[in-house]
Structures are given as C-alpha cells and as structure tokens.
N, C-alpha and C positions, 0 to 999 in steps of 0.2 A: 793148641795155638802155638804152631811152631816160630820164629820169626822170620820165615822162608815165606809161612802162608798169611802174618801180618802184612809182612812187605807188601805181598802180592795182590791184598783188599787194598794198603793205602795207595798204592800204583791206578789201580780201579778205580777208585774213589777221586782221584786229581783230574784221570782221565772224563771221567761223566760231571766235573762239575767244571770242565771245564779250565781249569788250573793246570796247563802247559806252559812249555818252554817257561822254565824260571826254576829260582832255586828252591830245594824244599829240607829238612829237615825231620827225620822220622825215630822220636826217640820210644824206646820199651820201657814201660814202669814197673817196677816188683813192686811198690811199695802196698799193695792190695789186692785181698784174695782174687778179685777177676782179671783176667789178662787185657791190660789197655795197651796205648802207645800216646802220646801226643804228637803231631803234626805240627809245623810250625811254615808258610812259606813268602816268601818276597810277592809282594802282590806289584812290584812294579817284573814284568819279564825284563827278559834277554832280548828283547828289539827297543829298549826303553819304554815301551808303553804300557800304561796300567791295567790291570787285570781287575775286568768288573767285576762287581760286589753286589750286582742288583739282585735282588730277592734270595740273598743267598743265606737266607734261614731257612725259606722255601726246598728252594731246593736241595740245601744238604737233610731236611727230614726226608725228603723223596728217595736223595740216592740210600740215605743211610739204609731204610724200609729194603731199598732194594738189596742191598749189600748184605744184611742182615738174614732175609730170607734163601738167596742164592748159598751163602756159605754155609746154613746152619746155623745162623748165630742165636742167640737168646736175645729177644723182643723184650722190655721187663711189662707185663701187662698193664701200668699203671703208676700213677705215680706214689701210691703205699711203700713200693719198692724202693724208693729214694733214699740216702740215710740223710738224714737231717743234720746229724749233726757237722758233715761232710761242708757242709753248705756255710757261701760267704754270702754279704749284703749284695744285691736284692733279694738274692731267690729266699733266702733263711726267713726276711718275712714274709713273701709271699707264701711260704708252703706252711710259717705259721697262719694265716690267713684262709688257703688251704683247706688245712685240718680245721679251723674251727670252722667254717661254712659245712664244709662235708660232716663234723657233727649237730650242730643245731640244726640243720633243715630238714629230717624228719621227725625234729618234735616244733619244729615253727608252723602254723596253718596260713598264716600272709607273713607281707615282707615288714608288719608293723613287729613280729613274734621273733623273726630275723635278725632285725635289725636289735632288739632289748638283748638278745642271746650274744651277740656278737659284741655287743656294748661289757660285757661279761668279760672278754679278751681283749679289751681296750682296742676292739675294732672300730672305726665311724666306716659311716655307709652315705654315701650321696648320691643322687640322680643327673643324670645328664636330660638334657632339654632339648627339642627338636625346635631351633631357633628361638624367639622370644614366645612360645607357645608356652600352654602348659603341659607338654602333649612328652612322655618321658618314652624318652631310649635307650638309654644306659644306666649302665649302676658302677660304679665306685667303690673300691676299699680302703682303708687308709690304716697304716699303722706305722710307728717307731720311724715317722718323718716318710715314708714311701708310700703313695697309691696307686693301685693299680686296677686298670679295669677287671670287671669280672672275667668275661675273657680270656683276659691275658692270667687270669691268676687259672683257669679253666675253661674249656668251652660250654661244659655244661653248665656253666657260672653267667653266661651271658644274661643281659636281663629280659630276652625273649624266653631265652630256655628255662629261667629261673619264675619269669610271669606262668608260662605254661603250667611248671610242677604247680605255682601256688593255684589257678585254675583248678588243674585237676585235684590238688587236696582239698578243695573246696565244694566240687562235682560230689564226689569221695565220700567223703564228709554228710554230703544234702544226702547220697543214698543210703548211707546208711544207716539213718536214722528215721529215711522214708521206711525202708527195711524192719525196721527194729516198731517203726509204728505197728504197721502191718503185720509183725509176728502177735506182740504184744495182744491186737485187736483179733486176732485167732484163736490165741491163748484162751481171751475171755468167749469168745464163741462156741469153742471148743467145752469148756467147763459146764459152762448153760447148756447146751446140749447133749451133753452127756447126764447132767443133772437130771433133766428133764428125760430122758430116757430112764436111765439104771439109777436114779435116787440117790442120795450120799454116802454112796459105797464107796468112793476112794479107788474105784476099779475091784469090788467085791465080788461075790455071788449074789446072785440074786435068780432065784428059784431051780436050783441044778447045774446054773450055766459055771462052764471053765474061768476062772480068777487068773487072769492075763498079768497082773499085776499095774506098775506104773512106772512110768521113766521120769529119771531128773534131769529137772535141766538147771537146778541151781538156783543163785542169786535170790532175786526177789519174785522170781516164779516157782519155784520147789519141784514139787512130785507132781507129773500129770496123769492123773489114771488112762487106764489102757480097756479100752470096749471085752468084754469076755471073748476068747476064741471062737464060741462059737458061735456069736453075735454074726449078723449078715453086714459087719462096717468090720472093714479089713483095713487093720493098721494095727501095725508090732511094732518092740520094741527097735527090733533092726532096722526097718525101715527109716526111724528115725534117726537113728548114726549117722555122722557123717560118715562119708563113702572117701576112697584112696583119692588124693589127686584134685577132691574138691575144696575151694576155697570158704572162706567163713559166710562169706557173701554171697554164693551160691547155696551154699550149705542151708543157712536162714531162711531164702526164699522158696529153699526145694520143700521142708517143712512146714512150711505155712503154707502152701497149698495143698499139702497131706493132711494139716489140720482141718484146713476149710471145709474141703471135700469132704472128710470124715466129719467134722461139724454138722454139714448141710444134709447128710445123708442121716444121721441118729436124730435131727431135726424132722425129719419127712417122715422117719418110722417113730417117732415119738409122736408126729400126728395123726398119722394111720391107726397106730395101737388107741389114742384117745377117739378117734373117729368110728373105730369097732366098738369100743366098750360103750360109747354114746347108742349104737344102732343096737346092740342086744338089748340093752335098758328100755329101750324104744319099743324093741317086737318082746320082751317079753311079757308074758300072762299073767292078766291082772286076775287075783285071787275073787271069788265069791265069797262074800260075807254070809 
C-alpha cells in the first residue's frame, strides 16, 4: 500500500460518492499494523453550495464493497474481527451487546431464555409495538445509558430474524424428540423380537449359528444384540454407524428403520418357526397303546 496507490482509491472513492469540487484532506496513519488513511472534506463546495449527505452510510458501504474488491483489498468477514478495545461510546457498548447476544442464543430456546441470559450482562431487552396493538415488531437492547435496535446492533439481530431462529429451535427441538421417541420405540421392538426369535442370548449361539455379537449405543439403552450372521435378518454392526457427512438426526432416523425392518422381519420368522412346530405336533403319529 504505497501512498501513490492510497491516493489513488481516495481520489475514486470522492469521485463515486459523489464529493467533487471541494476541499479534501487525505492524511496516512502508521500508528497501526494495517495501512489506513483518514479523509477529512468541506462539505460546503467551491460554488458555495452544500454537498449532500443523503444516505451516505448507504452508499459509502456500496462504494467501499466496491473499492475493496477492485483493488484487492481485505474484506474483514465479520465483525469477530473488530478490536474492541479500539472502540469509543456507542459502538463499545453495542459490540458489548454484540458479543453477549451472539453467545447466549444457542443455548436460549425462546426469547423468555434470551432475555434471563442477557439479563446476566446487565442487558434489558424490550419490544417495540405495531401501533397501540399488541402485535410486536421490534426488539430493543439497552445497556450503560445506550439502546439500540436489534438491527442496528446486527441484522441477524432483527426481531424477524431473531423470531425465525426461535421458531426453528423450537421446530428442532419438537423433532427431535419426535426422533428419539421413535428410536427408543424401536429399540423396545427390536429386543422383543429378537427375544422372541433367539431367546436370551444377548446375541449368542444358538444351535451352530455364527455369534455376531452386539453394538452399543450407550446411555440408558446399552448393548443391543446382533441377529447371528447367518440368520436370514441382515443387519451388522456397520450398518449401524453413522456414515461420513451424516447428521445426528439423520443418523437416528436412518437406524430406526434398520431396526424396525429387522424387528418386523425376526417377528414374521419367529411366527413361521412357531407355526411349523405347531403343524408337526399336529401331523404327528399318535402311539398305540
């Protein structure tokens, strides 16, 4: 960043926002590892008339975006990047505000779990009102005499965007426990019909057959035996892994219907095999006395 090729973005930059004819001012700062400058210019021009100002937060993120990517410059992805301690009143508390929103809200489930977390950082939280309704549109942060919208403290802070996340952790939430029913209720399917086939082997031998063994799954379900290999109910222990690239929630669902299947299936040959031993018993020869 020579100050030949400074110059030449701040010349750009007055030029697309619009800030001609007038005085300007373009000083270099060492005082910090990254190369800055500040800009300083008379917003009244050189014909006496004033140099608008409308929307010009607007559009100097536009031009800067533009300036940024034309020269090469470094974007910082985010505001983690900021130094804090850099920082005067307002932004010091908003980005304290900031940081405590972006750590309590994935362990908050609504905005009642929010709002107690935030209460932690002597934040208050209030809602904005769509007219004398009770009908809410905004959310509010307040800290050390400053509030500020969500919004403005972030846009994923708005309290459209902020209702949304609590929605879907709530969505989230209902499935996976729909989830965790339906394994559970597998689980126990699974055990009875396998019981009901292979007896309380635990996944043993039972008259020759290959001892598969059992997989754990922990917790408060433990070892589930494994059908003998060469039993006609195909399911291994690999099967039950998760696989690369699968989520936990896929993971659960892909397995409970390995279980069910294999359930329903040691079921139907556990009725068969009782339905044979009933019809031998049936045809066979009664002795003469």
């Amino acid at each position: 960043m020579t100050d030949a090729l400074m110059l030449d973005i701040a010349q750009e930059y007055m030029q697309r926002m619009g800030i001609v004819d007038t005085q300007y001012l373009l000083v270099r700062h060492l005082d910090q590892p990254h190369p800055h400058c500040h800009l300083v210019y008379n917003r009244v021009g050189n014909n006496g008339q004033t140099i608008s100002d409308k929307n010009i937060k607007i559009r100097n993120v536009k031009v800067c975006r533009i300036l940024t990517e034309k020269y090469g410059l470094h974007l910082a992805p985010d505001k983690e990047s900021v130094r804090r301690e850099r920082l005067r009143e307002p932004d010091k508390t908003k980005y304290e505000i900031y940081d405590a929103i972006k750590t309590a809200l994935p362990q908050s489930r609504n905005w009642n779990d929010l709002e107690f977390r935030l209460k932690e950082h002597d934040i208050a939280m209030r809602y904005k009102y769509c007219g004398s309704t009770n009908q809410k549109q905004g959310v509010l942060f307040s800290k050390n005499g400053f509030e500020f919208s969500g919004s403005k403290i972030d846009r994923q802070f708005s309290y459209s965007k902020l209702n949304r996340h609590f929605a879907q952790t709530q969505q989230q939430t209902y499935y996976r426990a729909t989830l965790a029913k339906g394994f559970h209720a597998a689980i126990g399917y699974y055990r009875s019909s396998f019981t009901d086939l292979f007896g309380n082997m635990g996944g043993g031998r039972n008259k020759g057959q290959t001892d598969a063994g059992s997989i754990n799954f922990g917790g408060n379900i433990g070892a589930l035996p494994l059908p003998p290999n060469d039993s006609p109910i195909g399911l291994s222990a690999a099967q039950l892994q998760r696989k690369p690239g699968e989520s936990p929630e896929e993971h659960i669902a892909r397995i409970t219907a390995l279980l069910n299947t294999a359930a329903e299936t040691m079921a139907i040959t556990a009725m068969e095999q009782k339905r044979k031993l009933r019809d031998r018993k049936a045809n066979k020869p009664k002795m003469k006395l």
